[in-house]
Z-matrix of the N, CA and C atoms (Angstrom, degrees):
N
C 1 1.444
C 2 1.541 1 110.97
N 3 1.305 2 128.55 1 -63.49
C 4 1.369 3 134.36 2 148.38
C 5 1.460 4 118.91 3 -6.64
N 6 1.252 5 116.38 4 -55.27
C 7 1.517 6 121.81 5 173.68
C 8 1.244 7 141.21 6 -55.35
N 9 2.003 8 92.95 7 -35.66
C 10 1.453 9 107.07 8 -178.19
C 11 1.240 10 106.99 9 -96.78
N 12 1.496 11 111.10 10 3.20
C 13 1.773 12 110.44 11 167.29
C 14 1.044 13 111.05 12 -90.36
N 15 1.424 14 125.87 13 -13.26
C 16 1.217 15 133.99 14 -157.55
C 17 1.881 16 79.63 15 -99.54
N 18 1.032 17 114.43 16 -64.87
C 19 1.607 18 117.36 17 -164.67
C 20 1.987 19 99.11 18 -28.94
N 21 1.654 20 90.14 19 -46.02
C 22 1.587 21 94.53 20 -135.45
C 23 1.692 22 95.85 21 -79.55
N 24 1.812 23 94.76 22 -31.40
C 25 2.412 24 89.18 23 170.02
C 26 1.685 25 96.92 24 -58.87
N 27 1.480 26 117.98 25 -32.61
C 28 1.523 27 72.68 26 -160.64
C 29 1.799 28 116.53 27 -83.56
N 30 1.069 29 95.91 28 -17.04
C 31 1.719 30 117.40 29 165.68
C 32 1.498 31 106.70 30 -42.08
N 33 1.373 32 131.93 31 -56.89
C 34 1.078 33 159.09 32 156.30
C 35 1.651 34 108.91 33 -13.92
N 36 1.414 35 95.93 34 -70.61
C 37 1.727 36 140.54 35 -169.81
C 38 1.766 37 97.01 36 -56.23
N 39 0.961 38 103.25 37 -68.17
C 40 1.731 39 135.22 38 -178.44
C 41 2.049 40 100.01 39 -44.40
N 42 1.255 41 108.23 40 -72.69
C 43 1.327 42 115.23 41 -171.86
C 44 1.679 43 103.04 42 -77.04
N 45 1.185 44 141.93 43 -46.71
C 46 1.523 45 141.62 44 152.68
C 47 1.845 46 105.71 45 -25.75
N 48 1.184 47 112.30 46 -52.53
C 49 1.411 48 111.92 47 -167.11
C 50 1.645 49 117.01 48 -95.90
N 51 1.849 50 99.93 49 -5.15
C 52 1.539 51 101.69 50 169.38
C 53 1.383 52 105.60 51 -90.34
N 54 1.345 53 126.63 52 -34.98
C 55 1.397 54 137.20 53 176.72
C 56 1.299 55 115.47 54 -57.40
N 57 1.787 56 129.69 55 -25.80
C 58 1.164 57 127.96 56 174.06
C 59 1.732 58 134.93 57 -59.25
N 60 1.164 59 95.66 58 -33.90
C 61 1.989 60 103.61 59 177.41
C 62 1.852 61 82.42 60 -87.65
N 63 0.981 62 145.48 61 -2.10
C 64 1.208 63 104.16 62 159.51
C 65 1.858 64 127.15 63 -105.74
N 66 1.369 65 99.93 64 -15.73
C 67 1.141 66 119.70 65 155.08
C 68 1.865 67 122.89 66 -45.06
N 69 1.364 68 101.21 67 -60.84
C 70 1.182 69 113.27 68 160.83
C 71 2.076 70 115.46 69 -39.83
N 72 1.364 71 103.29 70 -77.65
C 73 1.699 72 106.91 71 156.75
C 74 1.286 73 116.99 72 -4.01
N 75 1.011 74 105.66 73 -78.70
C 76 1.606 75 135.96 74 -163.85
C 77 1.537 76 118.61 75 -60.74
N 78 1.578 77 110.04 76 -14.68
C 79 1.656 78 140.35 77 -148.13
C 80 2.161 79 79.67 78 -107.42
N 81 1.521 80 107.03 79 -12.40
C 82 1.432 81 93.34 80 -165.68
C 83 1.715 82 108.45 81 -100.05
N 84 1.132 83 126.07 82 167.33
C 85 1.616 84 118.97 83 165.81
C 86 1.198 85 129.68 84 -77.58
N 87 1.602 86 111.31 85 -22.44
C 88 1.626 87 108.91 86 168.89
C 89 1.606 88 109.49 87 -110.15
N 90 0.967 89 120.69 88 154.54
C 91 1.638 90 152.88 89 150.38
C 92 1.218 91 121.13 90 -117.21
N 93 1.387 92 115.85 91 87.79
C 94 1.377 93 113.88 92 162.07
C 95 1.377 94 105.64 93 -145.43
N 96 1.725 95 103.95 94 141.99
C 97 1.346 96 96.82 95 -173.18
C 98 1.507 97 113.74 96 -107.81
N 99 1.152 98 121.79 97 138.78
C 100 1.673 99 152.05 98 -132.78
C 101 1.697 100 97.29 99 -92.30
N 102 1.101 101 125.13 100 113.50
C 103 1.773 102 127.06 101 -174.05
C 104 1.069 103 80.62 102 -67.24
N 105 1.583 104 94.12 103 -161.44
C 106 1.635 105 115.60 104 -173.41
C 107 1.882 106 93.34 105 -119.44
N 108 1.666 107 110.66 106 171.60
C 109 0.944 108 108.91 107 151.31
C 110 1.796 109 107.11 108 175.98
N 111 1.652 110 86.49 109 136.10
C 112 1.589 111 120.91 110 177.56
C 113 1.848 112 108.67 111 -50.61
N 114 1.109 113 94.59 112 96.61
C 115 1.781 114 98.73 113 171.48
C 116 1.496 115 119.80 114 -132.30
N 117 1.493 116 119.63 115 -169.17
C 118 1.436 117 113.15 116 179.87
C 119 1.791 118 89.55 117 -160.29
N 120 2.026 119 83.66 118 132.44
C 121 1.505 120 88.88 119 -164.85
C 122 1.448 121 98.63 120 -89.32
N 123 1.763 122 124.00 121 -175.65
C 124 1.245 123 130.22 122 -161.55
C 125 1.365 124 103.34 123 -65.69
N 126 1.366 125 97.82 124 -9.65
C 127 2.126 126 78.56 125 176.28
C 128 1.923 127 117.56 126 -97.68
N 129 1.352 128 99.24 127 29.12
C 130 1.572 129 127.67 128 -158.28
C 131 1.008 130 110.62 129 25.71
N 132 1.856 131 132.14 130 43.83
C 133 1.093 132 132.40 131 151.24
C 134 1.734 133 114.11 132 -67.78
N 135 1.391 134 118.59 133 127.12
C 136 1.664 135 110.15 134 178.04
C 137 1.953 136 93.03 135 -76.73
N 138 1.653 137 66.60 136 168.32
C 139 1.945 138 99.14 137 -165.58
C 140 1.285 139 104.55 138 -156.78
N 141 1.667 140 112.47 139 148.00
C 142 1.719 141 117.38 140 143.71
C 143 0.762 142 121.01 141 -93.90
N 144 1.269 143 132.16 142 145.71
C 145 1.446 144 127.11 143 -168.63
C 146 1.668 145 113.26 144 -72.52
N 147 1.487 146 114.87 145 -28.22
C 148 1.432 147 132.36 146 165.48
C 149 1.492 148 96.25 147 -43.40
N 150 1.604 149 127.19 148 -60.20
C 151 1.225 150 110.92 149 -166.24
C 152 1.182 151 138.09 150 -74.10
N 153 1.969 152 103.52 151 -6.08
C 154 1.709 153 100.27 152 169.56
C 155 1.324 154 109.57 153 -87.25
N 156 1.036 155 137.96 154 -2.56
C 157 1.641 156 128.76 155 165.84
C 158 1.376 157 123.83 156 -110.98
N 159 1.256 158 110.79 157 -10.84
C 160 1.583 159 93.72 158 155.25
C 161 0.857 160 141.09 159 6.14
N 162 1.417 161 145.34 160 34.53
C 163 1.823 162 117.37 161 -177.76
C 164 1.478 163 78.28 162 128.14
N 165 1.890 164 136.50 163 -4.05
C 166 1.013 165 114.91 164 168.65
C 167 1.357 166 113.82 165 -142.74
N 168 1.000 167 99.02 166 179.65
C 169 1.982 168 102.86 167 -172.12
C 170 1.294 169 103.21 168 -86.02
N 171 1.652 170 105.86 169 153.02
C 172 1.537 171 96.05 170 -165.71
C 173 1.699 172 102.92 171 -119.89
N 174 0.973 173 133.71 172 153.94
C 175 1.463 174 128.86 173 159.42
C 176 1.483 175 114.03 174 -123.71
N 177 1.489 176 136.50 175 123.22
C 178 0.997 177 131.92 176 -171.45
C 179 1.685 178 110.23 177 -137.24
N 180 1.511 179 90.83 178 145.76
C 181 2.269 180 78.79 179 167.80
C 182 2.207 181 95.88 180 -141.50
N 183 0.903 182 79.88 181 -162.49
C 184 1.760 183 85.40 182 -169.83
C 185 1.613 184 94.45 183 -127.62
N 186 1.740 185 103.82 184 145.42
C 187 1.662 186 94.47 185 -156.77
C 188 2.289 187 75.28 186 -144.05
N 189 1.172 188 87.86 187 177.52
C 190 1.762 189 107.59 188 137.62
C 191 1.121 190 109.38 189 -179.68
N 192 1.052 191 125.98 190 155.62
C 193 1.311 192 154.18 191 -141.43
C 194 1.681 193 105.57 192 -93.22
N 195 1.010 194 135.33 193 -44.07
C 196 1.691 195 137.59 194 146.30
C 197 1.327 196 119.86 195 -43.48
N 198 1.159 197 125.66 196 -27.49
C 199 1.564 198 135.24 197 178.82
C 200 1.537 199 113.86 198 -33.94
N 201 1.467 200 108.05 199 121.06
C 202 1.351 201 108.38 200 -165.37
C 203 1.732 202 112.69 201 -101.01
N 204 2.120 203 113.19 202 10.71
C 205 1.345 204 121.49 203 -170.82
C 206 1.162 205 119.34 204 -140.76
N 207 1.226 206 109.74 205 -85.96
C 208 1.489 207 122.55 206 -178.37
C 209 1.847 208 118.49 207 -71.92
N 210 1.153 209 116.25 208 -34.08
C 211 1.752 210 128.79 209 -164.63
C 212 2.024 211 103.02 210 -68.01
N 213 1.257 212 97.22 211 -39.19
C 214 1.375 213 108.00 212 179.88
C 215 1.619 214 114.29 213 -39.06
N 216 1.746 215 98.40 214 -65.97
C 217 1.305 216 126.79 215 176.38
C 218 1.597 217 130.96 216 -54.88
N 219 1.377 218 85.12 217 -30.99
C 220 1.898 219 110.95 218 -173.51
C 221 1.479 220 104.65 219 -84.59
N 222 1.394 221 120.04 220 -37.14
C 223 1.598 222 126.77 221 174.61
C 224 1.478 223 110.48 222 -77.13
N 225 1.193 224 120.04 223 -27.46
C 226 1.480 225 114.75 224 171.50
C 227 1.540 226 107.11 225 -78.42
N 228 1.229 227 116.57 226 -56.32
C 229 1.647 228 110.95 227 175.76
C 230 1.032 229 114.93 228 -57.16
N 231 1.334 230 146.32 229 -25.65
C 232 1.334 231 159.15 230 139.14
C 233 2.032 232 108.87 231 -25.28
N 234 1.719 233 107.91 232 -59.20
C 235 1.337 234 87.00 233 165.15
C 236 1.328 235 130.16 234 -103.22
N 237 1.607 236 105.08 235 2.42
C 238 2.177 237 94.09 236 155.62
C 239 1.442 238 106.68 237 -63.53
N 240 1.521 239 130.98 238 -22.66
C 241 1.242 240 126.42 239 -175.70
C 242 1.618 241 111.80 240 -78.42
N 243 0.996 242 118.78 241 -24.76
C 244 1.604 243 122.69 242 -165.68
C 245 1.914 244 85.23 243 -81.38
N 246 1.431 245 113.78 244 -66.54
C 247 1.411 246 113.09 245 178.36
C 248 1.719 247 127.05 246 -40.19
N 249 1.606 248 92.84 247 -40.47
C 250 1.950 249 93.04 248 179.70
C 251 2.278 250 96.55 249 -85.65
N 252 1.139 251 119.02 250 12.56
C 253 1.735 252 116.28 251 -174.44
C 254 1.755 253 76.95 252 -106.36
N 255 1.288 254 112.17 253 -30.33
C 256 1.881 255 94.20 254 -171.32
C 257 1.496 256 113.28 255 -81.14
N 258 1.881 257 101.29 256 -46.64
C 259 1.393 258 84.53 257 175.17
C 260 1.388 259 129.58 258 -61.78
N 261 1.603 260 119.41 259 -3.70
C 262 1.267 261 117.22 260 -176.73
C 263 1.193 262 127.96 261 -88.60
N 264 1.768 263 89.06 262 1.43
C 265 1.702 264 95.80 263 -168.69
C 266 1.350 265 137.26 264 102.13
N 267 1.125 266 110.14 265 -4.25
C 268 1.662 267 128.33 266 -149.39
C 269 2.080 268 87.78 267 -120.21
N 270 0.848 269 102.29 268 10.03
C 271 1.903 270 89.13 269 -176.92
C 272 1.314 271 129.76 270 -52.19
N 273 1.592 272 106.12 271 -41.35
C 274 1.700 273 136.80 272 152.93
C 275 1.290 274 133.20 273 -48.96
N 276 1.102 275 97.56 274 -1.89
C 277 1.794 276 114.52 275 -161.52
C 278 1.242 277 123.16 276 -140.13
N 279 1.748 278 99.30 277 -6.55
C 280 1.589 279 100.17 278 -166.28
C 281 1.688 280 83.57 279 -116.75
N 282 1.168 281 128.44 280 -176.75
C 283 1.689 282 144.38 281 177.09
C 284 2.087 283 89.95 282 -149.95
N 285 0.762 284 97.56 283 157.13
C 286 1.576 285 113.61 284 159.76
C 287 1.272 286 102.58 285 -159.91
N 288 1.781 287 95.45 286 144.39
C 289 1.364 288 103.41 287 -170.85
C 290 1.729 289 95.06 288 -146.81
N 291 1.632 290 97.38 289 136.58
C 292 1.793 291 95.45 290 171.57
C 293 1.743 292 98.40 291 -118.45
N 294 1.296 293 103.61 292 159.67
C 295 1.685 294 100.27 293 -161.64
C 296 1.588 295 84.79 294 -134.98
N 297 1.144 296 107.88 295 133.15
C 298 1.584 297 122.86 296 -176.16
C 299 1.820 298 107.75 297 -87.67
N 300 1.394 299 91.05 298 134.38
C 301 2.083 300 77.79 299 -172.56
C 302 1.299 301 89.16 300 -113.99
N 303 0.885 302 127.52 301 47.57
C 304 2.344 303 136.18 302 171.83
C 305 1.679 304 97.68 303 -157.71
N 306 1.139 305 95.29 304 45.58
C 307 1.645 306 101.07 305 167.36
C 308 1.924 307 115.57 306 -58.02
N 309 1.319 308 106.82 307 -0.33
C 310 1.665 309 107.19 308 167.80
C 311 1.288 310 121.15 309 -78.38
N 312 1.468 311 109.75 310 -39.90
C 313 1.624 312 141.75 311 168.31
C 314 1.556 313 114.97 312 -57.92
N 315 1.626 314 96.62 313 -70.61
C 316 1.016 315 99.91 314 -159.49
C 317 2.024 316 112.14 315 -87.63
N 318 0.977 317 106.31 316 99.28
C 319 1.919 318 123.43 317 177.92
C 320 1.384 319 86.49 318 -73.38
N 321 1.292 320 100.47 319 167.03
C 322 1.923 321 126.06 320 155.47
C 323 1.298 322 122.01 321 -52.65
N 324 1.461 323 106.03 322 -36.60
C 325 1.450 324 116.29 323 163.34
C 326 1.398 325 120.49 324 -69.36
N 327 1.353 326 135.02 325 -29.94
C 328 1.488 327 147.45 326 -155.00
C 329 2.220 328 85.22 327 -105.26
N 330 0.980 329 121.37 328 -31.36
C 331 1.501 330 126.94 329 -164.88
C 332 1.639 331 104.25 330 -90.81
N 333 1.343 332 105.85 331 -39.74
C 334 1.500 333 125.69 332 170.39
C 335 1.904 334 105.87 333 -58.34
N 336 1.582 335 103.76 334 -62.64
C 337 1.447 336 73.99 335 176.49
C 338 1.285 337 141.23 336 -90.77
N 339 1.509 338 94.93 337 -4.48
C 340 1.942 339 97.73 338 154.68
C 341 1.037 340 123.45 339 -35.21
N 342 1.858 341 103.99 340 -66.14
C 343 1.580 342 96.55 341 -168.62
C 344 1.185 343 130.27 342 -78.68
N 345 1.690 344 101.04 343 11.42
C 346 1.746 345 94.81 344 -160.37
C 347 1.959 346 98.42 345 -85.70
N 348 1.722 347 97.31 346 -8.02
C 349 1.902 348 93.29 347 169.36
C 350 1.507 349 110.82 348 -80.37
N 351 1.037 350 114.96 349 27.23
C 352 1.783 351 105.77 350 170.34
C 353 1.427 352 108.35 351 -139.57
N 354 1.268 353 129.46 352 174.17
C 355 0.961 354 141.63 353 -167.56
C 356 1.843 355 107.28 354 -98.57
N 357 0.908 356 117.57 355 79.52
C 358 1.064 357 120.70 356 178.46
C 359 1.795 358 135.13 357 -111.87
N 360 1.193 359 136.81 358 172.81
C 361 1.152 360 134.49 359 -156.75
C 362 1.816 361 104.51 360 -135.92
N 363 1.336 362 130.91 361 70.63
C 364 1.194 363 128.83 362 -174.83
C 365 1.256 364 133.63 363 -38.54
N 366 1.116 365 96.04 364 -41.61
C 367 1.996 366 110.36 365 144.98
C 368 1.580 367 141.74 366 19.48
N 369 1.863 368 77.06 367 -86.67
C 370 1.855 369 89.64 368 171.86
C 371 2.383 370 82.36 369 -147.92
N 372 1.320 371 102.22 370 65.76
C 373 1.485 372 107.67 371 168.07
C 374 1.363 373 99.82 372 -169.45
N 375 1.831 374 101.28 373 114.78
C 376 1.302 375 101.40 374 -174.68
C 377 1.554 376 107.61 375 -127.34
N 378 0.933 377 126.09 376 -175.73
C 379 1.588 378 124.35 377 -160.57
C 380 1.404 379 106.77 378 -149.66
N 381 1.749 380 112.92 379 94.62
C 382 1.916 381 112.23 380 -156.68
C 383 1.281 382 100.88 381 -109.10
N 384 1.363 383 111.36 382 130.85
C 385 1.853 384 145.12 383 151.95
C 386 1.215 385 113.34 384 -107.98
N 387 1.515 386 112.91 385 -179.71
C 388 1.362 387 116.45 386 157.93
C 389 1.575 388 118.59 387 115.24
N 390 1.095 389 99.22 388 -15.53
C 391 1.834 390 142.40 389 170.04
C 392 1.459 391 110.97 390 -76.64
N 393 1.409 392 127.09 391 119.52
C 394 1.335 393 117.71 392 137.51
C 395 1.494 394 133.27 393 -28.57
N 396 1.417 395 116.60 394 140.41
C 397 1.511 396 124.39 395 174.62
C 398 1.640 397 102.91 396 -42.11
N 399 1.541 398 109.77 397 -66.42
C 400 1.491 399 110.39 398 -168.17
C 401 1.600 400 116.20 399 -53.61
N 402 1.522 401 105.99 400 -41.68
C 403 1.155 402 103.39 401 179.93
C 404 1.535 403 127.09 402 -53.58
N 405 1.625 404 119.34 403 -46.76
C 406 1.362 405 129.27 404 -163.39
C 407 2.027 406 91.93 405 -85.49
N 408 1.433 407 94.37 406 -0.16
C 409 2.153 408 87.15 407 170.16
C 410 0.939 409 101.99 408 -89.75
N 411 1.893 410 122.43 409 -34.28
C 412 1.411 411 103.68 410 -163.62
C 413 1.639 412 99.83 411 -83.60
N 414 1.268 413 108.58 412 -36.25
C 415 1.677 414 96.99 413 -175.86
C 416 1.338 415 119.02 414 -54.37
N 417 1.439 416 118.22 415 -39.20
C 418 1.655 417 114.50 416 -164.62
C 419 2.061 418 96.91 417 -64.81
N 420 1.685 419 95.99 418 -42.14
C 421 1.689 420 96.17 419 176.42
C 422 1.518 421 122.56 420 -61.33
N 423 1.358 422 104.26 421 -10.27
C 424 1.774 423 86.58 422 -174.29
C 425 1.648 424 94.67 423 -114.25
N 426 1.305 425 106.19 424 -51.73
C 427 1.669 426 115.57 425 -168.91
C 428 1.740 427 104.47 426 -47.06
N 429 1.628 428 100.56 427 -47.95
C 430 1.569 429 103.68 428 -158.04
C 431 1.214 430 101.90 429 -121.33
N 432 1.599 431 106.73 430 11.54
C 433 2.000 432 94.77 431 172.59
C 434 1.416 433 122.67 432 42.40
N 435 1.248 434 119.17 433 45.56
C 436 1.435 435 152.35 434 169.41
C 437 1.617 436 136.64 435 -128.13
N 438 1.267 437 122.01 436 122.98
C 439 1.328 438 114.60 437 -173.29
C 440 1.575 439 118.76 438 -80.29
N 441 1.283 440 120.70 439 145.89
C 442 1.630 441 137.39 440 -176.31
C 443 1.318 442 113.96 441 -122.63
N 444 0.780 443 146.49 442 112.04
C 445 1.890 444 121.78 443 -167.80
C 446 1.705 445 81.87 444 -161.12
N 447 0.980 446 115.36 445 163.06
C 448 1.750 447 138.21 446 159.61
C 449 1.897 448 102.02 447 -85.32
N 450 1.009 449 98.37 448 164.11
C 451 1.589 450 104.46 449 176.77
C 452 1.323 451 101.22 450 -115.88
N 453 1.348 452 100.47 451 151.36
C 454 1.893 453 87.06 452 -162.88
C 455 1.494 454 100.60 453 -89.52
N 456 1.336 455 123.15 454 160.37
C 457 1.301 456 132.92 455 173.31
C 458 1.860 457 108.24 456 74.80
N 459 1.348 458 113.18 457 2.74
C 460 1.353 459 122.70 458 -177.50
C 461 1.390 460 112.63 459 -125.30
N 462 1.413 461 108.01 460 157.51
C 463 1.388 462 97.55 461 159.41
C 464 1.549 463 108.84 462 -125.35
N 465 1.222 464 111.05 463 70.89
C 466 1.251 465 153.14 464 155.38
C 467 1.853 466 115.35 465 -90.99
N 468 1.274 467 97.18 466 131.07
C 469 2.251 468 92.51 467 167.51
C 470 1.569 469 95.66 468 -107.06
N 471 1.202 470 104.71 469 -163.19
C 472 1.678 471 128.61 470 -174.47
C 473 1.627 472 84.49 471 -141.65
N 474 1.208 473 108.97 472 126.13
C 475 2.004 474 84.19 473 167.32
C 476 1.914 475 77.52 474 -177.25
N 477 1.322 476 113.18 475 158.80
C 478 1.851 477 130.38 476 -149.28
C 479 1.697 478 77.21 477 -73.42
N 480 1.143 479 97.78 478 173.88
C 481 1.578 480 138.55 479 160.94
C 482 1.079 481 128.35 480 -129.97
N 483 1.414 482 116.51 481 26.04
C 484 1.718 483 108.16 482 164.79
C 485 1.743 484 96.66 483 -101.34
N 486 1.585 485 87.18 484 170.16
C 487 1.838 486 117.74 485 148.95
C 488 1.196 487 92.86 486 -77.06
N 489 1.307 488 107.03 487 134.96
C 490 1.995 489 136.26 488 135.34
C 491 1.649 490 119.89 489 -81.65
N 492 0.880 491 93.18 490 120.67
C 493 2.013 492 106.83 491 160.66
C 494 1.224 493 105.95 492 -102.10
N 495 1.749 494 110.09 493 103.41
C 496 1.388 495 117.60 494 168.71
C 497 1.381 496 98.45 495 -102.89
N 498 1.663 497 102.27 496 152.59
C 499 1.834 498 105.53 497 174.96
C 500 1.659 499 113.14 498 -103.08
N 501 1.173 500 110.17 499 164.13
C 502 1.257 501 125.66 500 -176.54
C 503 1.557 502 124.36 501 -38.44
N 504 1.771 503 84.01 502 -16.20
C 505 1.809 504 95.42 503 -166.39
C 506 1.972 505 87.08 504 -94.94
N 507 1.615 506 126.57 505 -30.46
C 508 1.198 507 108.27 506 -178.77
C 509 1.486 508 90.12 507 111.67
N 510 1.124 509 136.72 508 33.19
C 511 1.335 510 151.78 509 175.48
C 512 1.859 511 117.27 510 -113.97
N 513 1.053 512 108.63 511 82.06
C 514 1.518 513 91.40 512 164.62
C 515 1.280 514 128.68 513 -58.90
N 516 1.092 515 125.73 514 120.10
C 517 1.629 516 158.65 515 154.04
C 518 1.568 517 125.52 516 -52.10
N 519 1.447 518 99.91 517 -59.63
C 520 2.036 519 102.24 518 -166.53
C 521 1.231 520 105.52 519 -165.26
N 522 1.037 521 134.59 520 122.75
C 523 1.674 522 153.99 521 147.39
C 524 1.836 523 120.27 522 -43.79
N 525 0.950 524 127.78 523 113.79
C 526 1.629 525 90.13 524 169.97
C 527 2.145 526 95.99 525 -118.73
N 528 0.930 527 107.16 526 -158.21
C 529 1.664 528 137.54 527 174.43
C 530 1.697 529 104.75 528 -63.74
N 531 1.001 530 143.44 529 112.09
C 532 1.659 531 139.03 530 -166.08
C 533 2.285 532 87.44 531 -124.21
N 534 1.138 533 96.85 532 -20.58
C 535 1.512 534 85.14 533 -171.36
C 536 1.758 535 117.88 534 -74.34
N 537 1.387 536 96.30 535 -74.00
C 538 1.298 537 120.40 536 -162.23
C 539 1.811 538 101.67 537 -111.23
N 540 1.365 539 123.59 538 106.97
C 541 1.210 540 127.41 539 170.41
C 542 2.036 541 115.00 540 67.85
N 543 1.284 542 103.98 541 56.38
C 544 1.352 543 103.77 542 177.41
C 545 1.095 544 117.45 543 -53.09
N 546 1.772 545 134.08 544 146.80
C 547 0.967 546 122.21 545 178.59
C 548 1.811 547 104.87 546 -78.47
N 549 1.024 548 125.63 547 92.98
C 550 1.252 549 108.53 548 162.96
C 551 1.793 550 140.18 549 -45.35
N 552 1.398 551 85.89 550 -52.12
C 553 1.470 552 81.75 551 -172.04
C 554 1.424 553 118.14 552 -88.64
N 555 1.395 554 129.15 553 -6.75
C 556 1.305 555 147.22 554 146.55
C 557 1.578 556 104.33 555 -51.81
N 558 1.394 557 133.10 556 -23.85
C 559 1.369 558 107.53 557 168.79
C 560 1.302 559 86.85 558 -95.43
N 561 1.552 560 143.15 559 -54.73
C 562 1.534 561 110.11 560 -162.90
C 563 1.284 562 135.72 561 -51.72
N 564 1.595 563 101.48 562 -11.24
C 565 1.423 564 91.45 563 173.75
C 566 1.362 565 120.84 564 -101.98
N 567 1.507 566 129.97 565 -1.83
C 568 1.422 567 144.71 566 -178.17
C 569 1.674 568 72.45 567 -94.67
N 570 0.864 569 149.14 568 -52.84
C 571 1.967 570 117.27 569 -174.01
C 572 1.360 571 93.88 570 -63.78
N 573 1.180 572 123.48 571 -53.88
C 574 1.635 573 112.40 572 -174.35
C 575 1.399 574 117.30 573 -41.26
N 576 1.252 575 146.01 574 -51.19
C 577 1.425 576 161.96 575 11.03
C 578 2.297 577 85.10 576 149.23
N 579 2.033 578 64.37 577 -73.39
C 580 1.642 579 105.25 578 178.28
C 581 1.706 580 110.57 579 -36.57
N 582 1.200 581 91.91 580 -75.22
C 583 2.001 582 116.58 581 -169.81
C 584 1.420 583 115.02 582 -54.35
């Protein structure tokens, strides 16, 4: 008798503790799950985007490199953020990814010398082209429920300014502010959250 109580806590134990990372999930405001897509980062090595997060949490925003406002600001907060995800420990675990929406413009070479004005960590921070225009509109619109578009008569886009917290499973979760006053430590602890 002892045994099969014993069987059945740990049965108990087992499904309580498989149910938890999704509980967690579920603890977030978005659910949407994240397509895939064929790119090539600034070192014009090709990639899926599935394969830089694998097994890790993802944070991503949409940039280009001509940007005459917001992208400037968003790539620098982008690497106080990569620096406060290291001191926290999380460097191994996190991916960041910025996705260029003027993928005509912006080459490996044109992405390369963007980032080489910031302080960055090539590591787990990658910088994606390699994509058609239409394609990286429809993805940012469906994957990240965000608009990408060119402005007409400019070569200017329209395209979001937050961070994304995607999860391991490829699920977006939460957006925050990438421009003006990121919450930093509100994402370290929603990665914490995560782990």
């Amino acid at each position: 008798m002892r045994f099969m109580v014993l069987v059945a806590a740990l049965f108990c134990l087992l499904l309580l503790s498989g149910c938890q990372g999704e509980d967690v999930e579920d603890s977030f405001p978005m659910k949407v799950e994240v397509g895939d897509l064929d790119a090539v980062d600034q070192s014009g090595e090709k990639t899926v985007l599935a394969d830089l997060y694998r097994g890790k949490i993802l944070i991503a925003d949409f940039i280009f490199t001509s940007c005459d406002t917001v992208c400037l600001p968003m790539t620098a907060n982008m690497s106080k953020l990569q620096q406060k995800i290291a001191d926290a420990g999380f460097e191994n675990e996190v991916q960041l990814v910025s996705l260029s929406i003027d993928p005509e413009h912006d080459t490996p070479e044109v992405l390369t010398e963007y980032s080489s004005r910031y302080e960055f960590d090539d590591e787990n921070w990658s910088f994606l082209t390699g994509y058609s225009r239409d394609e990286i509109e429809s993805f940012a619109n469906v994957s990240f429920k965000t608009p990408a578009a060119e402005v007409e008569g400019s070569d200017q886009f329209v395209h979001g300014t937050s961070f994304y917290l995607v999860s391991e499973n490829g699920v977006l979760l939460k957006q925050y502010e990438g421009v003006s006053n990121p919450p930093y430590e509100e994402i370290i602890e929603d990665i914490e959250r995560l782990k």
